[in-house]
N, C-alpha and C positions, 0 to 999 in steps of 0.2 A: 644393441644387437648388431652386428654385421650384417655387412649386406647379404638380402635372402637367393637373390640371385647370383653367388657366389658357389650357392650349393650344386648348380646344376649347369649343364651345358644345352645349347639347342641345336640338334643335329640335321642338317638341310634346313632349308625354305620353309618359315610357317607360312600355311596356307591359310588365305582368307576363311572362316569358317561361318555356319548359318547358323549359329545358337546350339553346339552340339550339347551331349550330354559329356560326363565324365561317370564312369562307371569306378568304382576301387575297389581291389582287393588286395592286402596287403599278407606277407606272411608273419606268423608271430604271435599271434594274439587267437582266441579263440575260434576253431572252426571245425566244429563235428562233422563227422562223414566227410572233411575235407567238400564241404559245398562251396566257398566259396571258392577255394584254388579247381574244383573241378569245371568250374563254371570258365572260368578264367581260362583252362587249358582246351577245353572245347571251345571257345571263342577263338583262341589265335591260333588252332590248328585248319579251322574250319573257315576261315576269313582271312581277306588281305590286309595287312598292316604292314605301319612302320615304324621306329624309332623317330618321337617326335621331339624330345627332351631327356634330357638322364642326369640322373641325381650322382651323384660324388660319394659312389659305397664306402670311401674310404676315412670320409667326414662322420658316416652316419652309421655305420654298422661296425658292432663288437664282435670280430670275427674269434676272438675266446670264446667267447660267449655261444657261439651256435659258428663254431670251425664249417668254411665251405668243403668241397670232396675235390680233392686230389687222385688223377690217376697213375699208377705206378706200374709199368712194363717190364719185366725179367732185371735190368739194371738202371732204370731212370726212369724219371719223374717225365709223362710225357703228355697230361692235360689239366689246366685248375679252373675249378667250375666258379667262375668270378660271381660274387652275388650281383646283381642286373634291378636298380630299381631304375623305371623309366615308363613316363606316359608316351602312350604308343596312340598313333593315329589309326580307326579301323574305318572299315563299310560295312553295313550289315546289308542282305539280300537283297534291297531294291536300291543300294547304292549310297545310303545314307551316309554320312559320316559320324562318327560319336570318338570318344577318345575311353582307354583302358590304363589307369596305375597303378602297376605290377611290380612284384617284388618284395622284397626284408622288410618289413617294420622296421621303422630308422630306432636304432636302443638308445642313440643321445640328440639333443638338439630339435626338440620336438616342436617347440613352440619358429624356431627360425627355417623349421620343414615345412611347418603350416604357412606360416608367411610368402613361403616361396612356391606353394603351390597355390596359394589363392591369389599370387601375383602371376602364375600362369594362365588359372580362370578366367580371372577378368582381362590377359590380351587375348586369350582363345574366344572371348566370350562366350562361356561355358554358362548354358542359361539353366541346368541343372548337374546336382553331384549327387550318385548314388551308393554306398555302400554294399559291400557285403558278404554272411560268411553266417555260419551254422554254430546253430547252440546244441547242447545235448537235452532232454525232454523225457520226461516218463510217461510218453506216449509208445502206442504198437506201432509198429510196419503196415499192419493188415487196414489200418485208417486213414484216411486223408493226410497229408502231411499239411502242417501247420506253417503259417508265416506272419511273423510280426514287422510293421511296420514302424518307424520313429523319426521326425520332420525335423526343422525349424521352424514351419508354416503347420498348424494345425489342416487347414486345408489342402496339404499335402500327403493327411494321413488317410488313408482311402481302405484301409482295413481294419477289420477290428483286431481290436489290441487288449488280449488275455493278464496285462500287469495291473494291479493294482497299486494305488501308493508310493512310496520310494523303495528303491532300490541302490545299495553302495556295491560297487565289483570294481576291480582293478581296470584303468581307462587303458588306452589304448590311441596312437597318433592317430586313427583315421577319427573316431570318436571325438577327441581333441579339435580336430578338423572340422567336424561337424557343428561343433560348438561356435568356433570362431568366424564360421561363416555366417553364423543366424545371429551371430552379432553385427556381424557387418552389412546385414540387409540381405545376405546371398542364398539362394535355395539350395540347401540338401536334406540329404531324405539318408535310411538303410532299410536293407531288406535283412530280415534276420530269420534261417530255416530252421523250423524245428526237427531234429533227428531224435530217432528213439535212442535212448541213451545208454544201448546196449550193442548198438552199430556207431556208437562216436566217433571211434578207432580205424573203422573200417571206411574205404570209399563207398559214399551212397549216393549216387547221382540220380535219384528221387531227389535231396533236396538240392542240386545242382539245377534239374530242372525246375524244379518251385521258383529258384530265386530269377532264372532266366524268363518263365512265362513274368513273371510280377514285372521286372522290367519292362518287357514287353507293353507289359498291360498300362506301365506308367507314364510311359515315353513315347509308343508308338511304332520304335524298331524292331523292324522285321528281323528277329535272330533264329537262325538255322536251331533244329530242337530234334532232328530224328533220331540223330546217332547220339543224342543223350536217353532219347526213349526206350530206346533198343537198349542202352545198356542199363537202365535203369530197370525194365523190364527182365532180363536175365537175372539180376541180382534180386529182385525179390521171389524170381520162380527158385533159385539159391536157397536164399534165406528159408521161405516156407518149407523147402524139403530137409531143413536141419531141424525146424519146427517140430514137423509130421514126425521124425524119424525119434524123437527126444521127450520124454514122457514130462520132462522137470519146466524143461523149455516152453513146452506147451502149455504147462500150468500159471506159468508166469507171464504169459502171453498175453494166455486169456484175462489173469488178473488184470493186466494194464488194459485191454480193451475194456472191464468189466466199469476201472476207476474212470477211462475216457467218456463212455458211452452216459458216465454219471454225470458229468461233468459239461457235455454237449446239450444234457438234455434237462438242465438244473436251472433253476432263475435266480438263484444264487451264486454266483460261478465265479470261485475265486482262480488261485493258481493249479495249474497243473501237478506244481511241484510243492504245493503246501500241506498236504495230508503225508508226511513219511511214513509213518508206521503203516499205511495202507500200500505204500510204493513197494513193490517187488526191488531186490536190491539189483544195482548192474552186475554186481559180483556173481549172480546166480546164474546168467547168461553170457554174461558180456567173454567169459574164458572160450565156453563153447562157440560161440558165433566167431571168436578170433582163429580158433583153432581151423576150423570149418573154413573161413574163408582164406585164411592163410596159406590151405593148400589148394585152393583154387588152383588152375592152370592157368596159363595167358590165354587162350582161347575164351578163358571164363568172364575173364578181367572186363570192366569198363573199356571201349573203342572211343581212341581221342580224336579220331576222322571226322569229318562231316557228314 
């Protein structure tokens, strides 16, 4: 393998650190309701940071594959939106420091990406790594939103965990990552949001917040959460008034409350997503709820401020 520190440059001074966290959220790979890049964008709007490290988009990303955006003015080309993977140094509100890696899912060279970020762990010494990013879920809005947690360390699992048995899905570099750390002795953990699977499409920062308090609740860091409330809040007074207003909507609602509320309260309690023919389809909702919020207005939209 090439050397992994080839992939990346260190941009200024690393600073001595106290055991921070590494939080990740990568783009590419599954993320319902956009929870994990919502999280992500309220964090560095809302907080000091810097470019601590930056990876080599040009080593790791198939820009065929997912073309970055170009801006084009009356006769020329006059901005290109560079894909940017890079661990950025933050604070959270009482001053803390923790670290954020942001950015593309690298599409090749996965295993000498991992090498090179768990060779920044351990000079950062990063005493925890957390993922994270939203599944889709044949749960309602009107219910708690759900959060699965998944270790290296059993004793780093602090929530109950709705899987039974194995599961095969297509992996992913942070996953990958995950893997090769709890080989190596190193702690990581992800937080995984359940979104109802008829808002997958749409921004829902309900689970943006889920995955923000979990960290919180794992690490300790004090992370700014109002102006995710607020928007998270608006969007379900949103959603409910397309609810109320849609006779079909509501039947399918309630269905899924009717399958959740079974399931909550069962001592049997397999998957969520294991009874199909009892699952309302997303195709029944998922048009309307897009429609609906598609013509939202920006006044409506999620507030990426602090």
């Amino acid at each position: 393998m090439l050397d992994p520190k080839s992939l990346y440059e260190v941009v200024g001074d690393v600073p001595t650190l106290d055991a921070p966290v590494l939080v990740i959220s990568l783009d590419g790979f599954m993320d319902a309701g956009s929870a994990g890049k919502g999280l992500v964008d309220h964090l560095l709007s809302s907080l000091d940071h810097r470019v601590l490290a930056r990876f080599d988009a040009d080593l790791l990303v198939d820009y065929r594959a997912r073309r970055p955006e170009m801006l084009f003015v009356e006769d020329h080309f006059e901005r290109y939106a560079a894909p940017e993977l890079a661990i950025r140094l933050a604070h959270d509100t009482a001053g803390t420091p923790f670290l954020l890696l942001t950015g593309p899912e690298p599409d090749v060279q996965w295993e000498r990406f991992v090498a090179a970020v768990t060779g920044l762990i351990r000079q950062l010494g990063v005493r925890l790594v957390i993922s994270v990013h939203g599944i889709p879920m044949a749960v309602p809005h009107t219910r708690p939103l759900g959060v699965t947690a998944h270790a290296t360390r059993p004793e780093l699992v602090t929530l109950v965990n709705p899987w039974r048995g194995e599961i095969r899905f297509p992996s992913s570099a942070t996953a990958l990552l995950e893997l090769r750390l709890g080989e190596a002795g190193l702690d990581a953990m992800g937080f995984v949001a359940h979104v109802p699977h008829y808002l997958a499409e749409s921004d829902y920062p309900d689970a943006s917040l889920a995955l923000l308090r979990s960290i919180s609740a794992a690490t300790g860091l004090e992370l700014p959460s109002d102006a995710l409330s607020e928007a998270a809040g608006r969007i379900r007074t949103l959603v409910q008034e397309q609810v109320d207003q849609s006779e079909e909507v509501g039947r399918v609602v309630r269905a899924l409350e009717t399958q959740f509320d079974a399931y909550v309260g069962g001592t049997n309690r397999g998957s969520l997503l294991a009874d199909r023919a009892a699952m309302p389809s997303a195709d029944e909702i998922g048009a309307e709820f897009e429609r609906f919020l598609a013509d939202l207005g920006d006044d409506d939209r999620p507030d990426d401020g602090g």
